[in-house]
C-alpha positions as CSV (number, residue, x, y, z in Angstrom):
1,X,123.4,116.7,108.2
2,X,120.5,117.0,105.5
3,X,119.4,113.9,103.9
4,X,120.5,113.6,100.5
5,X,117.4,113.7,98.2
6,X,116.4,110.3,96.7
7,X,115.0,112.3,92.9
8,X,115.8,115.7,91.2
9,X,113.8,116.6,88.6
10,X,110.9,118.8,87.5
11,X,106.9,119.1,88.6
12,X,105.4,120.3,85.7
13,X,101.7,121.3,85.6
14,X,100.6,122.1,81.5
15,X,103.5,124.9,80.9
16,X,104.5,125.2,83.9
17,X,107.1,123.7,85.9
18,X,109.5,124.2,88.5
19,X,112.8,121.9,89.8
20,X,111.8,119.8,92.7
21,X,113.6,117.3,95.1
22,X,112.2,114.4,96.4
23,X,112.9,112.7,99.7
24,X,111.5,109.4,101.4
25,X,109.2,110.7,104.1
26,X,109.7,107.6,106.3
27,X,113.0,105.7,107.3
28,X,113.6,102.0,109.0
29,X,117.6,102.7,109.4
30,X,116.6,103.4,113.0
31,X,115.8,99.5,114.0
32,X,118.1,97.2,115.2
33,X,120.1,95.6,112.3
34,X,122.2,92.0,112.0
35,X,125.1,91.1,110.2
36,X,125.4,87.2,109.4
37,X,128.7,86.6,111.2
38,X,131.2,83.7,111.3
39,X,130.1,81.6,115.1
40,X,133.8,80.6,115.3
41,X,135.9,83.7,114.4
42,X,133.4,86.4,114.9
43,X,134.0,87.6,111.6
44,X,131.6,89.3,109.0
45,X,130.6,86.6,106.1
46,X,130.3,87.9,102.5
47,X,127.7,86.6,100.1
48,X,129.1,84.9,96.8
49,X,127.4,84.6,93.7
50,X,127.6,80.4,92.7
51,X,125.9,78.8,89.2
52,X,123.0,77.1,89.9
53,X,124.2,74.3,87.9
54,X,128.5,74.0,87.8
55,X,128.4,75.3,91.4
56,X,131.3,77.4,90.6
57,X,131.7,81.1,92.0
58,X,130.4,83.9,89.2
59,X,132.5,87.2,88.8
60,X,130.4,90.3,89.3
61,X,131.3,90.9,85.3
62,X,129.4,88.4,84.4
63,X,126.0,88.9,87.0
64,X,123.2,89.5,84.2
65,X,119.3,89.0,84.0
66,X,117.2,87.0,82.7
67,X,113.8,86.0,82.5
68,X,111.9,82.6,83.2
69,X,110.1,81.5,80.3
70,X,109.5,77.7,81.8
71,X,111.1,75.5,84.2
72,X,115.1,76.3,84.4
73,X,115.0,78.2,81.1
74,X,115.9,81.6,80.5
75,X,115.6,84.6,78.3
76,X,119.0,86.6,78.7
77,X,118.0,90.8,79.4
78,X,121.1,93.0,79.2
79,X,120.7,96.3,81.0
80,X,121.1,98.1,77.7
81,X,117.6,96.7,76.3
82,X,116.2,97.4,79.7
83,X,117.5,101.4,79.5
84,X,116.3,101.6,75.5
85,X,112.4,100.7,76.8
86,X,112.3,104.0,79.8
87,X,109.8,105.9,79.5
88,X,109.9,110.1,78.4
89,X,108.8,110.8,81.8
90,X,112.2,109.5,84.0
91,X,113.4,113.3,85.2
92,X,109.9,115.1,85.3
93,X,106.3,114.3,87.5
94,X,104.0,116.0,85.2
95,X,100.3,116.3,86.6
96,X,97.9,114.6,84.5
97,X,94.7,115.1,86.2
98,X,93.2,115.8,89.5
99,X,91.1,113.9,91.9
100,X,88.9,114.3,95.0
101,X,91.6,112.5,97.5
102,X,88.8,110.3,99.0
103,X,88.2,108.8,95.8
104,X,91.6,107.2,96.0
105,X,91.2,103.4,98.2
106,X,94.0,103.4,100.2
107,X,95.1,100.1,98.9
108,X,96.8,101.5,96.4
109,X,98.8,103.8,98.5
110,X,102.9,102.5,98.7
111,X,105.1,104.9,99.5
112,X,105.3,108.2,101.1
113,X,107.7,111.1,100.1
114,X,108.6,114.9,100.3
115,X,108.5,117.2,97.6
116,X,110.5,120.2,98.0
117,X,111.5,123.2,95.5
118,X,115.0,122.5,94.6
119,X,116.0,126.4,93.9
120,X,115.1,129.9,93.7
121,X,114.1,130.3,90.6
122,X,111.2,127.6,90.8
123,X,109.9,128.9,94.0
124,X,107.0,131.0,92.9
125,X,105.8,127.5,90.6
126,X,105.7,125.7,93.2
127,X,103.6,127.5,95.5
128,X,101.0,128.5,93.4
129,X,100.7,124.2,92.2
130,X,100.7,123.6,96.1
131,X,98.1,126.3,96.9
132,X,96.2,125.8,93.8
133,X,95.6,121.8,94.8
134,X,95.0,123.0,98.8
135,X,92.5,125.8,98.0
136,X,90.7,123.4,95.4
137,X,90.4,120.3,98.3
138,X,92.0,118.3,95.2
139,X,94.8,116.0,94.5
140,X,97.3,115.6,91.7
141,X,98.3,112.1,89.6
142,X,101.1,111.9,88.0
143,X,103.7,109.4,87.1
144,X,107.4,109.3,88.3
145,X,110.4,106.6,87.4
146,X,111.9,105.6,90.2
147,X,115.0,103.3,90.3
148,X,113.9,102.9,86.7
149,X,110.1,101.4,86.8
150,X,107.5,104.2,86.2
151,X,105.4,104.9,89.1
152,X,101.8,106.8,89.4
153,X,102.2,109.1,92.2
154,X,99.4,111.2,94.3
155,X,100.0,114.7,95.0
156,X,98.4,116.9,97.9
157,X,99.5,120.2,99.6
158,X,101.3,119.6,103.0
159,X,102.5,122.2,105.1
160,X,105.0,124.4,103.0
161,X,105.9,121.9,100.4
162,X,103.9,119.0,98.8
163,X,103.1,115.2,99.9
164,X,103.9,112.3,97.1
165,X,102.5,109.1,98.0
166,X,103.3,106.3,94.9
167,X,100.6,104.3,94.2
168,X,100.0,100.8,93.4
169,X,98.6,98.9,89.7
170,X,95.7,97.3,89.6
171,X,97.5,94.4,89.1
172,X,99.4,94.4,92.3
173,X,96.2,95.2,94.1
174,X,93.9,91.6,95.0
175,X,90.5,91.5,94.6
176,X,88.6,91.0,98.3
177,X,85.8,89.0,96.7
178,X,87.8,85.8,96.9
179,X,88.8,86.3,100.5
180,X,85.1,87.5,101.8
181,X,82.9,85.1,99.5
182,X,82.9,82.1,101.4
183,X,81.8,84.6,105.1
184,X,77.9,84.0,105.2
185,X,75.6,86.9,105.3
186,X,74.7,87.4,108.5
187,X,72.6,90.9,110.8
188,X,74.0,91.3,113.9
189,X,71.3,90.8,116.2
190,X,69.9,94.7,117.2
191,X,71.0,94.4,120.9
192,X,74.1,93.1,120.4
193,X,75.0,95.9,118.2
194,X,74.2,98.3,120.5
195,X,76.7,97.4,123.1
196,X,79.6,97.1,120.6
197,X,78.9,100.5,119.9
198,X,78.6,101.6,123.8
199,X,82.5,99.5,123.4
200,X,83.4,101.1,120.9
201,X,82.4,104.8,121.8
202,X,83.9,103.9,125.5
203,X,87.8,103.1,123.8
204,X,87.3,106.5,121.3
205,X,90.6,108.1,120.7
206,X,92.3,110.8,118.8
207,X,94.8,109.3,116.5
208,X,98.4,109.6,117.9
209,X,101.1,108.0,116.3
210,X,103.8,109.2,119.0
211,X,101.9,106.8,121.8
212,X,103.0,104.0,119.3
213,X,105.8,102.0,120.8
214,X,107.9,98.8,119.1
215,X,107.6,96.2,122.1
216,X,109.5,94.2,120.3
217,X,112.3,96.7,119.5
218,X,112.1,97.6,122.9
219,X,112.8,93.7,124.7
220,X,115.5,93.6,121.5
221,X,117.3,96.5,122.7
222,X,117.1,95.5,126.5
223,X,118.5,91.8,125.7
224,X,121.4,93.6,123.8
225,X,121.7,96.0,126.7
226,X,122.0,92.9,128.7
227,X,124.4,90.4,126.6
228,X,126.4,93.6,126.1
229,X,127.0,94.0,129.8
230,X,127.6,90.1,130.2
231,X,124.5,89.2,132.2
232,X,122.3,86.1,131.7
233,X,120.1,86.1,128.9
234,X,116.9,83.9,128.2
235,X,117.0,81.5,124.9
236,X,113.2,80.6,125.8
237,X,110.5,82.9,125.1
238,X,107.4,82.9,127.4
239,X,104.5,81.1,126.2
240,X,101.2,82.6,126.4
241,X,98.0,81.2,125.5
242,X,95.7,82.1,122.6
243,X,92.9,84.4,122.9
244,X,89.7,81.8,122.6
245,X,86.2,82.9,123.3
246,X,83.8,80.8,125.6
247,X,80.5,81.9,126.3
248,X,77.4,83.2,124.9
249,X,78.5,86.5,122.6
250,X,75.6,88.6,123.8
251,X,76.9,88.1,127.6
252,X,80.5,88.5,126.5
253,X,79.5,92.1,125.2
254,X,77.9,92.8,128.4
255,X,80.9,91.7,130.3
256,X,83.2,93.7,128.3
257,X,81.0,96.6,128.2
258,X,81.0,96.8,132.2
259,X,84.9,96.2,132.3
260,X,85.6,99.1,129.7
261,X,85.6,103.0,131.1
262,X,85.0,106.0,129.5
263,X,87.6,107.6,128.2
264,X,87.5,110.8,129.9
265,X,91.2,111.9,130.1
266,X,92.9,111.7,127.0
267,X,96.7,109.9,127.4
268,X,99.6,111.9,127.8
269,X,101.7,112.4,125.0
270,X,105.0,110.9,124.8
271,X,108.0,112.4,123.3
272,X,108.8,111.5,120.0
273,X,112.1,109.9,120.8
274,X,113.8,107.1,119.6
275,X,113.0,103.8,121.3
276,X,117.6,102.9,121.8
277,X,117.4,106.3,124.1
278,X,116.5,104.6,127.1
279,X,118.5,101.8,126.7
280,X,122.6,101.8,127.2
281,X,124.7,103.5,123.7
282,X,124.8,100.2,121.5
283,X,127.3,101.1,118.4
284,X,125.6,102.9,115.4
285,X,122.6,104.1,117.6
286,X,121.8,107.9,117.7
287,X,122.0,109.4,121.4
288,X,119.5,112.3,122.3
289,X,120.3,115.8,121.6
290,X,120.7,117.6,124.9
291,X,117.5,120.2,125.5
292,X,118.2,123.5,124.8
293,X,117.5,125.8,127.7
294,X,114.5,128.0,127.0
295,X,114.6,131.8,128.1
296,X,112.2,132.7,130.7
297,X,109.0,134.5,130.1
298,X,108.6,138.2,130.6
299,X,106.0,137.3,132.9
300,X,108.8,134.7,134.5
301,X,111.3,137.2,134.8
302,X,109.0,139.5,136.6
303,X,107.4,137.0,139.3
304,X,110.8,136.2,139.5
């Protein structure tokens, strides 16, 4: 089944505009969830609302907001005066400017989504926004409400359709001065330099995210696997000692620097598979889709 999209609206770029849909390009349903749970019946528990104060349960009815203005005192919002304040832009991302994408620190990146065209008639829009942007190496900003705060959101040509990636406020992003002022200023010393390059340029790799695997998902899994099955399971993790230099730094870069080969092969890829499939079915996980059998080659057929 297709995911259900997240935003409908419009991309509009000066007078033109086409309906889009917008879906969350990354997911976490697939990790291992827990419920809270009753230890003597087994049973799910349900949250309840109590007051502060009284201590007595609160009907969802009368759930509101409100807003601290000092200790234990607060300024009653209803969601009517919260709806009267949104912003023009709440069913439309309308391109405001556009930007080299390098300019853009990646500190401000959030969150990543999909923007498709949503039907026929928009199709032609769309593709001459996204080609437009990939021809010109550029990248749209714009602003979109989602779940009713309005967001800026980068745009860039990917694939077919286009790449949305929300952005942070300067607000939310913290200044590195006050976490780097206090490191003194110190050159690395030539020759030590050198052989954290020769390091470095012995561990080079292409970037591939598919070689990335949970480890901790993974021992998850294979304890449930286990407690599922009814055999023993450890309640004491292994402890391992901390990673604490001794030495002269220089000699420790030599040492590493004759440990460490070239990377000559690059690793195999591994398939992009869920981490549950090797593990036994545990309830809600998604089992792999058989492997279609592929039709042999003309060249195949004819060895054959």
């Amino acid at each position: 089944m297709a995911p259900r999209p997240y935003w409908k609206g419009h991309l509009k770029l000066s007078l033109v505009s086409c309906p889009i849909a917008l879906y969350p390009a990354t997911s976490s349903s697939e990790r291992v969830a827990f419920r809270q749970i009753n230890k003597k019946t087994g049973n799910r528990l349900r949250q309840q609302l109590v007051d502060e104060e009284t201590r007595e349960p609160v009907e969802t009815s009368d759930k509101g907001k409100g807003y601290e203005v000092e200790k234990n005192t607060y300024l009653p919002i209803d969601d009517e005066e919260l709806e009267a304040i949104q912003v023009e832009s709440n069913h439309t991302i309308e391109i405001d400017s556009f930007v080299p994408a390098e300019q853009i620190d990646d500190r401000f990146y959030d969150s990543p989504y999909y923007l498709v065209p949503n039907d026929d008639v928009g199709q032609e829009a769309f593709a001459v926004i996204r080609d437009a942007m990939k021809k010109k190496g550029m990248v749209g900003l714009g602003r979109v409400v989602l779940s009713k705060r309005e967001r800026p959101i980068m745009l860039h040509a990917f694939g077919k359709g286009i790449r949305g990636m929300t952005l942070r406020y300067p607000y939310e992003v913290r200044d590195e001065k006050e976490y780097f002022e206090d490191i003194p200023d110190l050159k690395s010393v030539p020759e030590m330099l050198k052989l954290a390059e020769h390091i470095i340029e012995s561990k080079a790799a292409d970037f591939e995210p598919e070689n990335f695997v949970d480890r901790y998902e993974v021992a998850l899994l294979e304890m449930l696997k286990k407690k599922q099955a009814g055999a023993p399971v450890s309640k004491s993790a292994e402890k391992k000692g901390g990673y604490v230099q001794k030495g002269n730094v220089f000699e420790l870069l030599k040492q590493s620097l004759m440990r460490e080969q070239p990377n000559t092969k690059k690793p195999k890829k591994k398939a992009a598979t869920g981490q549950r499939e090797m593990l036994l079915p545990i309830k809600g996980s998604k089992q792999p889709e058989e492997k279609k059998a592929t039709k042999p080659t003309a060249k195949q057929r004819k060895a054959g």
